[in-house]
C-alpha positions as CSV (number, residue, x, y, z in Angstrom):
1,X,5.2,-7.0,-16.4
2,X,3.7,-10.0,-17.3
3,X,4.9,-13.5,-16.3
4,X,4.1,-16.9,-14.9
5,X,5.1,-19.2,-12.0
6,X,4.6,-23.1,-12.6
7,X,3.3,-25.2,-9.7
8,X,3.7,-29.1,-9.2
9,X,-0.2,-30.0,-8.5
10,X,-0.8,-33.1,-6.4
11,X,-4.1,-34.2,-7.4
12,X,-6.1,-37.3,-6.1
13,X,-7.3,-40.5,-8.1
14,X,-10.7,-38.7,-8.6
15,X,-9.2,-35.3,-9.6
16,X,-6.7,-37.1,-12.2
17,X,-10.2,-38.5,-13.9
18,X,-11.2,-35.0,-14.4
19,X,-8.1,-33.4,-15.3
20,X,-7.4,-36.4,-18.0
21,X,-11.2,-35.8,-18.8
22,X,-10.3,-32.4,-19.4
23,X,-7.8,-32.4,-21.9
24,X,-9.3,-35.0,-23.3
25,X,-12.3,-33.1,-24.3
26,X,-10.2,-30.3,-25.7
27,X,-8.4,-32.8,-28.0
28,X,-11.8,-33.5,-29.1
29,X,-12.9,-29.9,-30.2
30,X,-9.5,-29.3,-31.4
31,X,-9.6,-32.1,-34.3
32,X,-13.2,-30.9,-34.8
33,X,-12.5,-28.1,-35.2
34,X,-9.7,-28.4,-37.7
35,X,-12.0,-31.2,-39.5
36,X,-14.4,-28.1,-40.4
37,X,-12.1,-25.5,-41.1
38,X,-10.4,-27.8,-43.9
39,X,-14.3,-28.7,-45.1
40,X,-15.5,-25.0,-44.9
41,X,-12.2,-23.8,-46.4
42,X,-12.5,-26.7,-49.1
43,X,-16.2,-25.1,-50.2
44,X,-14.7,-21.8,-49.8
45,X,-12.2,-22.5,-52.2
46,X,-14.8,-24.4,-54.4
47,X,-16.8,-21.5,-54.5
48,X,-14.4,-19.1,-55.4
49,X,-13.0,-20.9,-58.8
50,X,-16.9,-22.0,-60.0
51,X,-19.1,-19.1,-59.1
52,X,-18.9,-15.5,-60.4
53,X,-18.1,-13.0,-57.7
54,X,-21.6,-11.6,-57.5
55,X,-23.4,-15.0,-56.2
56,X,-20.9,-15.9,-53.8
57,X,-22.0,-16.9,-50.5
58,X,-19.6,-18.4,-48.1
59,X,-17.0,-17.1,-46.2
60,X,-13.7,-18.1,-45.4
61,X,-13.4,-20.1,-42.0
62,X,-12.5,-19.1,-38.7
63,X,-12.0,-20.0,-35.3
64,X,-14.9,-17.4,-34.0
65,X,-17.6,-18.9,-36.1
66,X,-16.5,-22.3,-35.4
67,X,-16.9,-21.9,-32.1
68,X,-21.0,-20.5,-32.5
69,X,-21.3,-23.8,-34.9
70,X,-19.9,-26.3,-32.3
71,X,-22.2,-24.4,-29.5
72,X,-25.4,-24.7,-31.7
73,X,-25.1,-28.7,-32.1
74,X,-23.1,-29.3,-28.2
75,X,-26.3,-30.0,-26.2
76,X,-27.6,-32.6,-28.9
77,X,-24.5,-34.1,-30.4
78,X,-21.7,-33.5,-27.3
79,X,-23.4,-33.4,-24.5
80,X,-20.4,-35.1,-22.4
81,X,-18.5,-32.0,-23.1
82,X,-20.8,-30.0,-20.0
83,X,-19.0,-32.2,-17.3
84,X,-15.7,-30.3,-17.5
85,X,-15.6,-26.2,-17.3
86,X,-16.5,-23.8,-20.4
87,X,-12.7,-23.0,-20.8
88,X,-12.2,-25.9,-22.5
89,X,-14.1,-25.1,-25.3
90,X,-12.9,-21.5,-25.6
91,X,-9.4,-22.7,-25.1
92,X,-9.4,-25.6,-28.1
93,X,-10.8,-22.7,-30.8
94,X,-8.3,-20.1,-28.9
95,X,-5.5,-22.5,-29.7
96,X,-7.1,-23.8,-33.6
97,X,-7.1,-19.7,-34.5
98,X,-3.5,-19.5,-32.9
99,X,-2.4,-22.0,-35.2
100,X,-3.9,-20.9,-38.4
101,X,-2.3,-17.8,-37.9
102,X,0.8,-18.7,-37.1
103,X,0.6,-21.2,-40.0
104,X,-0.5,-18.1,-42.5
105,X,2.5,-15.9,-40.8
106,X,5.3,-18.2,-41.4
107,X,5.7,-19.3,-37.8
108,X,4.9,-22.8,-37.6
109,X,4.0,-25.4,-40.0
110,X,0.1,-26.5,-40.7
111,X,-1.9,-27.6,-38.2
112,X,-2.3,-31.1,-37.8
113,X,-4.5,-33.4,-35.5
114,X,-3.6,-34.2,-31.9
115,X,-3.7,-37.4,-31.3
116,X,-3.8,-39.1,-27.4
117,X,-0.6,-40.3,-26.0
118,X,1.6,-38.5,-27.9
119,X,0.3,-34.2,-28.1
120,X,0.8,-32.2,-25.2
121,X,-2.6,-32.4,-22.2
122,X,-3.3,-29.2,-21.4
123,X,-6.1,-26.7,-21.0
124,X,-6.4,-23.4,-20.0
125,X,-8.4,-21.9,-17.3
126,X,-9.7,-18.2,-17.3
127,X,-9.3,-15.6,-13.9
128,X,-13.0,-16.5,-13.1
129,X,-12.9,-19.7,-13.1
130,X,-9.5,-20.0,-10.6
131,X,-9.7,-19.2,-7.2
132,X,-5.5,-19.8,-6.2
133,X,-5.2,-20.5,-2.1
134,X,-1.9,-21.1,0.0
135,X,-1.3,-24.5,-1.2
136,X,-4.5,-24.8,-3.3
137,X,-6.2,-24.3,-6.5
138,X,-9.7,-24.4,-6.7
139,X,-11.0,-25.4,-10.5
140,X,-14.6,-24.7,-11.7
141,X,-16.7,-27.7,-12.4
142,X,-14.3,-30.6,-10.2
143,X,-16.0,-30.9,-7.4
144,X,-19.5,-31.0,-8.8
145,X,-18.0,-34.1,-11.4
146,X,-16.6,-35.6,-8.4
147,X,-20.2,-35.6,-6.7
148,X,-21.7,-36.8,-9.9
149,X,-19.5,-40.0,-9.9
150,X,-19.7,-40.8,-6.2
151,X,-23.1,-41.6,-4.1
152,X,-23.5,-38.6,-2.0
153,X,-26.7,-37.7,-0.9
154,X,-26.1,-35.7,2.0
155,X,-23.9,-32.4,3.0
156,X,-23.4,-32.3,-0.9
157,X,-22.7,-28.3,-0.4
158,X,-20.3,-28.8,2.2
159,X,-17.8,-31.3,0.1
160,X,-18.6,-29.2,-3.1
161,X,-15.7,-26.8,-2.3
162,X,-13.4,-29.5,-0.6
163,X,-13.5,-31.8,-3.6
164,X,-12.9,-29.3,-6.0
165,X,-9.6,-28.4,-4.2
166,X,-6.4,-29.3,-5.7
167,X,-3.3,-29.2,-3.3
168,X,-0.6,-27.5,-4.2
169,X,3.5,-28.6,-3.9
170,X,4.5,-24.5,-3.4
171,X,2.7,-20.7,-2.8
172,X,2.4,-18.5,-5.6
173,X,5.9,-16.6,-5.7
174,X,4.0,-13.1,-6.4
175,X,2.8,-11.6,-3.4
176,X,1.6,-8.0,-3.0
177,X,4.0,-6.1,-0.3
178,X,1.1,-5.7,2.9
179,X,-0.5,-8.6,2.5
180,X,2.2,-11.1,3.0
181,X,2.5,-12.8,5.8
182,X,6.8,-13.1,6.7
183,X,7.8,-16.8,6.5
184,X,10.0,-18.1,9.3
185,X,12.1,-19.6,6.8
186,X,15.0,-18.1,5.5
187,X,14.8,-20.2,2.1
188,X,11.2,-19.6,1.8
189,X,11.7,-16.0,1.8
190,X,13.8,-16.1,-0.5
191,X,11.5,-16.8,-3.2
192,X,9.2,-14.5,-2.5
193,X,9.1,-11.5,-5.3
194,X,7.3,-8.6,-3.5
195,X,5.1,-6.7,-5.9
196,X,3.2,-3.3,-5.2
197,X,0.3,-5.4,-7.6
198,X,-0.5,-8.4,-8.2
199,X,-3.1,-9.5,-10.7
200,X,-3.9,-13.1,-11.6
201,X,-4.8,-13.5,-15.7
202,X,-5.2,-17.5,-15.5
203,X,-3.8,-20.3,-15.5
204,X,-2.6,-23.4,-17.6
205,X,-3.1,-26.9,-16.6
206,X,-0.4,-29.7,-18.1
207,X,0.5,-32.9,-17.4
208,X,4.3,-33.9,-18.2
209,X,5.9,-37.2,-17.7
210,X,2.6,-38.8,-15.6
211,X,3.1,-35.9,-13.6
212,X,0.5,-32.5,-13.0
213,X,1.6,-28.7,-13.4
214,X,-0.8,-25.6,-13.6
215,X,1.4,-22.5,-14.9
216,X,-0.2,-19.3,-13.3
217,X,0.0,-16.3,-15.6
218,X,0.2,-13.5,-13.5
219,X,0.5,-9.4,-13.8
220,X,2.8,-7.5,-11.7
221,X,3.7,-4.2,-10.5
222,X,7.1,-3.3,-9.1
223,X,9.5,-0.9,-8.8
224,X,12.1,-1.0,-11.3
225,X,15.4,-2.4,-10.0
226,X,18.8,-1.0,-10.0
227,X,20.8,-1.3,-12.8
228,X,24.2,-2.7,-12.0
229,X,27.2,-1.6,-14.0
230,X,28.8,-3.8,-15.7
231,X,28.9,-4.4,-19.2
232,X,29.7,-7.9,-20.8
233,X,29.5,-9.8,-23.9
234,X,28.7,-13.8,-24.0
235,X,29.4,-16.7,-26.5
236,X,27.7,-20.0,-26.5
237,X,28.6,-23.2,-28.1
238,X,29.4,-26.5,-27.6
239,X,32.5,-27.1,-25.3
240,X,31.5,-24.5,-23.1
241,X,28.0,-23.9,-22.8
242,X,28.8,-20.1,-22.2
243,X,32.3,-18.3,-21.8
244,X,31.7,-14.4,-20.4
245,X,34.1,-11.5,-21.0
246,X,34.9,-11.4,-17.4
247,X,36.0,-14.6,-17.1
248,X,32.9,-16.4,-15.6
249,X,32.2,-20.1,-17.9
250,X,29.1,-22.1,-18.0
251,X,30.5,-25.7,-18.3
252,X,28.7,-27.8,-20.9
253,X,27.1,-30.4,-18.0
254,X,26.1,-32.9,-20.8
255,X,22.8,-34.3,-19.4
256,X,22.3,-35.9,-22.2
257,X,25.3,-37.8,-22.8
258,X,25.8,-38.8,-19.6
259,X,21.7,-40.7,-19.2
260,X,21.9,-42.1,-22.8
261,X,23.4,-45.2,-21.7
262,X,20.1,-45.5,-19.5
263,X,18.0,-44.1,-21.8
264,X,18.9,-46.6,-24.6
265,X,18.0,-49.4,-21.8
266,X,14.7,-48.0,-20.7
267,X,14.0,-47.5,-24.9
268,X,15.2,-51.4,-25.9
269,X,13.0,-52.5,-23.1
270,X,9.7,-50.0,-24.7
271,X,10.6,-51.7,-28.0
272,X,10.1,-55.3,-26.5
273,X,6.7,-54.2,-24.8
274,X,3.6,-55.8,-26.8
275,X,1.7,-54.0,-29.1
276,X,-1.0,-55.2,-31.5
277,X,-2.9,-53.6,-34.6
278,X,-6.7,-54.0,-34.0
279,X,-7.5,-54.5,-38.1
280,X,-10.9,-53.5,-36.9
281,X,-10.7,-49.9,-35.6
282,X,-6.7,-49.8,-37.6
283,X,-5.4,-48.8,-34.5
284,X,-2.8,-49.5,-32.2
285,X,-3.5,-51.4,-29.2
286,X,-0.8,-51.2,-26.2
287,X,-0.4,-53.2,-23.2
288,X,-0.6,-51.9,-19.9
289,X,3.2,-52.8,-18.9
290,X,4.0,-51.0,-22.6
291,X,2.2,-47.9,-20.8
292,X,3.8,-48.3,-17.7
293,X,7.2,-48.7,-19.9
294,X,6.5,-45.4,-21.9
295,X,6.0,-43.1,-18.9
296,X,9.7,-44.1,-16.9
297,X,11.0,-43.2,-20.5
298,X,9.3,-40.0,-20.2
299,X,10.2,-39.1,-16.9
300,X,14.2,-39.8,-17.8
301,X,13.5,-37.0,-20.4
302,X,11.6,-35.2,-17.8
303,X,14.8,-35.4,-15.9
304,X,17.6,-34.2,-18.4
305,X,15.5,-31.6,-19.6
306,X,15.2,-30.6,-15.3
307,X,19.2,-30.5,-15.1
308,X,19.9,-29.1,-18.0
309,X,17.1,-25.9,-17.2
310,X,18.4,-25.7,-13.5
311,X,22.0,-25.3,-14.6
312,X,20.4,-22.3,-17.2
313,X,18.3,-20.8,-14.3
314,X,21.2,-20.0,-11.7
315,X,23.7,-19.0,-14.8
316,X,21.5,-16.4,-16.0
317,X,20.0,-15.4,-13.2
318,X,23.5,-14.3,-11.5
319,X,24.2,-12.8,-15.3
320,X,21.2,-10.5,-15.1
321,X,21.8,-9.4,-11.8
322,X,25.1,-8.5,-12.0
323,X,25.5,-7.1,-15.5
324,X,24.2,-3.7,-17.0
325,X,24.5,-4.8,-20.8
326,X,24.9,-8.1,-22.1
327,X,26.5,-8.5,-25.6
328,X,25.3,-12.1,-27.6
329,X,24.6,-13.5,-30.9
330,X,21.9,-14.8,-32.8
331,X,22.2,-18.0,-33.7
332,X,21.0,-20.1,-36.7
333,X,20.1,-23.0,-34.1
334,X,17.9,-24.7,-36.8
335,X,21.0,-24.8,-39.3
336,X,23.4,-26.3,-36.7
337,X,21.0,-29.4,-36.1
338,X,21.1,-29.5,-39.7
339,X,25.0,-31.3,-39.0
340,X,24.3,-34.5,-38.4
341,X,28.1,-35.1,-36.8
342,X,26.7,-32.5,-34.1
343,X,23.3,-32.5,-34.1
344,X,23.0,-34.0,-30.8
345,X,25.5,-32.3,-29.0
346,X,24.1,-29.3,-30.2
347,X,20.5,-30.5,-28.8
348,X,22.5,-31.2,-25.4
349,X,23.7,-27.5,-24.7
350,X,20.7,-26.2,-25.7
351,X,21.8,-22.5,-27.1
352,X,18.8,-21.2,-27.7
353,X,16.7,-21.9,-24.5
354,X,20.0,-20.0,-22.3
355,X,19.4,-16.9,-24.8
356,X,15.9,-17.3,-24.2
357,X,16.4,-17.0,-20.6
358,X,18.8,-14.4,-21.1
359,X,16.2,-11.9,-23.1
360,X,13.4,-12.3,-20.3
361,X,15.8,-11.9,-17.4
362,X,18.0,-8.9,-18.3
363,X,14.5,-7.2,-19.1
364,X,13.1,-8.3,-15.9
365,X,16.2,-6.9,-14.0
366,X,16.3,-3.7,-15.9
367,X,19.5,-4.7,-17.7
368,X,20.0,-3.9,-21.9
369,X,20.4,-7.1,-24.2
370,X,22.3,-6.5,-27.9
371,X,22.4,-8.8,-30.0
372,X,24.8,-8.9,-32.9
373,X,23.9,-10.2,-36.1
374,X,24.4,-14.0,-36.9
375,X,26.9,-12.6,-40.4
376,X,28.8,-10.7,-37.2
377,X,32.8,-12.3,-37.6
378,X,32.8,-12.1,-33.8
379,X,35.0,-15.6,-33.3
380,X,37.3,-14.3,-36.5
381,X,37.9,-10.9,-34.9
382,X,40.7,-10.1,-33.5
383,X,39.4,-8.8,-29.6
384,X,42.9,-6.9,-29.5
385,X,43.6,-5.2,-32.6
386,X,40.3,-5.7,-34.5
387,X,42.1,-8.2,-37.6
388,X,40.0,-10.5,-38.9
389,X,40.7,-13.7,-40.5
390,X,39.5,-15.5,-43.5
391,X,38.9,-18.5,-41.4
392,X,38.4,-20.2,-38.2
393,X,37.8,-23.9,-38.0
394,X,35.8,-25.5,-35.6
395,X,39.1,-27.8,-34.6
396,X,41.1,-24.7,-33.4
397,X,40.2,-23.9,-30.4
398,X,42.7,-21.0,-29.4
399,X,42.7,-17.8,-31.7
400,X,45.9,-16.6,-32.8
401,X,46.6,-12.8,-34.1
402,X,48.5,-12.8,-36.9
403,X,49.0,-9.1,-36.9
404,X,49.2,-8.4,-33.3
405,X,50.3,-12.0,-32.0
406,X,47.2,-12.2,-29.1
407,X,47.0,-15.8,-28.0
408,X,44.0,-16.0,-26.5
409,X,41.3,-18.9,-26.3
410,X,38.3,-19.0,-28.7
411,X,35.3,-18.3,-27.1
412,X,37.0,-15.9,-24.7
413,X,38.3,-14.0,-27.8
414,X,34.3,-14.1,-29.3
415,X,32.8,-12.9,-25.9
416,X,35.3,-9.8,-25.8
417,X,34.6,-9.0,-29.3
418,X,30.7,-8.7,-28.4
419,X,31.8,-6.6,-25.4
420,X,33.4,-3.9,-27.4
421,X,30.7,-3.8,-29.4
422,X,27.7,-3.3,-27.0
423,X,30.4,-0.7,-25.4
424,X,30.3,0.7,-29.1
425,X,26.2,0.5,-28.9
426,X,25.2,1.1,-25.5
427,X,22.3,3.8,-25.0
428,X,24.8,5.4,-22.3
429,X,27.4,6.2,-24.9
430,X,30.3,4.0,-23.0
């Protein structure tokens, strides 16, 4: 199984430099990058309507030949791009290629420039270059920039290693049964996962918020858990944020709602920062206490979106654990936003990251997920006699039977109907 663990990283003054350096320099490629494929792919194109087929030359772009191109002119053009580790380079064309495809697939939309301050920092780092400690991380090339910006002319060899270690806020979850040492903790234990393998594939570096994460992709072996018994259907929505056959609810916690009266403060104040247009450079110049403004606006998002996926975490985590087959429904999550009257409530529950949590965590706990299809009636279906009516508004929150006369509340009545019908599916015939 593959999966990753995400570490808080508490790096120094100096090791920020590098990291901002960093991504940085992969924004840089990236936008090159995408600046020659839409050249290359406008000559390609050119080419393709003006010359007959037999005197055609070019090719159409992509991410691998890019890459060679960029290599050929970095030592003359970019040299500033050898003071942070290969992986940035390989990571910006990985990440151009991903786009394009996804683009060409249907996935996404087409790729755009990333501009600083406002895409996501990150940059990946390869197995090689990552050597992962207790509470450390070790990253290739931050140490020996470090050097180069101080005035070290002695022992340079014995701070190399020092420097270039990051500290870390937690140990790696993953630990291979053997080799771990038992903590005298009771809580710390408790996060431990014991794996009969464990195989580091690399890691992700990202800032969020002013604040530094590596995710650690890792490869694990383990033996495949019991599967517990219980079979149970689930329906999400807006009230409740989840209501299970069994009785169990998720209540809607609101994070949102109840930090936007903050949030609109912290936001009126960002607005009232200063901000020029340079005519010369036709950009936007900010001030430092606009900066400053900007990130505790970030970090109140930061926050909500932390509540919100803690509630999710220990909801589905009990779900998986205790249930052999999970009955939901697929969602047209894009079409709700799409209501302006609950657009924003609909952002607050946040259906689909729970059903995304739900998918990876019943597979990782060797439980079954079914998923009914969004045109399903499951809220007009009757859970008792199997009647289904014409309609169901939104306002009416307890179902009523007119053929067998069950009064029975909404989303209770949806979650049994998905229960029946993963009974009606299951692999184990029940």
């Amino acid at each position: 199984m593959k999966t990753a663990h995400k570490i808080r990283m508490n790096p120094t003054p100096e090791q920020i430099e590098y990291l901002k350096r960093a991504c940085g320099t992969k924004r840089f490629i990236y936008n090159w990058g995408r600046e020659q494929w839409e050249k290359q792919y406008q000559a390609y194109k050119l080419e393709q309507d003006a010359v007959p087929e037999g005197e055609r030359v070019l090719n159409p772009p992509n991410a691998l030949a890019l890459k060679k191109q960029f290599h050929a002119l970095r030592e003359t053009a970019y040299p500033w791009t050898y003071d942070v580790t290969k992986c940035v380079v390989e990571g910006a064309f990985d990440d151009l290629g991903k786009a394009y495809r996804n683009f060409f697939a249907g996935r996404a939309n087409y790729p755009q420039y990333k501009k600083k301050g406002k895409s996501h920092e990150s940059f990946y780092l390869s197995n090689d270059k990552v050597t992962l400690g207790s509470h450390w991380i070790a990253i290739a090339g931050l140490g020996r920039f470090i050097l180069d910006q101080r005035e070290v002319k002695k022992d340079r060899g014995k701070l190399r290693r020092k420097l270039g270690t990051v500290n870390l806020a937690e140990k790696l979850r993953f630990v291979t049964q053997g080799n771990a040492s038992v903590p005298t903790k009771k809580r710390t234990r408790r996060k431990h996962v014991l794996c009969d393998e464990t195989k580091i594939l690399g890691a992700t570096v990202s800032c969020e918020a002013g604040h530094w994460y590596v995710s650690i992709q890792v490869e694990v072996t383990r033996e495949r858990p019991p599967t517990p018994e219980p079979v149970v259907g689930v329906d999400v929505g807006v009230k409740q944020a989840a209501v299970v056959s069994d009785g169990r609810r998720l209540e809607n916690q609101k994070p949102l709602a109840h930090h936007l009266k903050k949030l609109g403060k912290l936001q009126r104040t960002l607005s009232r920062k200063q901000k020029t247009h340079d005519p010369e450079t036709k950009r936007t110049v900010f001030s430092r206490n606009y900066q400053k403004q900007r990130l505790k606006v970030a970090r109140k998002y930061q926050q909500i979106a932390h509540i919100r996926r803690d509630i999710q975490h220990k909801f589905t985590t009990e779900l998986a654990r205790t249930c052999r087959a999970i009955g939901i429904e697929d969602l047209n999550i894009l079409g709700m936003m799409a209501n302006r009257k609950l657009s924003r409530a609909v952002a607050d529950a946040a259906m689909g990251q729970l059903l995304q949590f739900l998918k990876t965590k019943v597979a990782a706990s060797g439980g079954n997920l079914f998923m009914a299809s969004r045109w399903f009636p499951s809220t007009k279906r009757c859970s008792g006699c199997g009647h289904v009516k014409k309609r169901m508004p939104l306002k009416h929150r307890t179902y009523q039977c007119q053929m067998c006369g069950l009064v029975i509340d909404r989303d209770l009545n949806a979650a049994l109907v998905r229960r029946f019908g993963t009974y009606q599916i299951s692999p184990r015939g029940r």
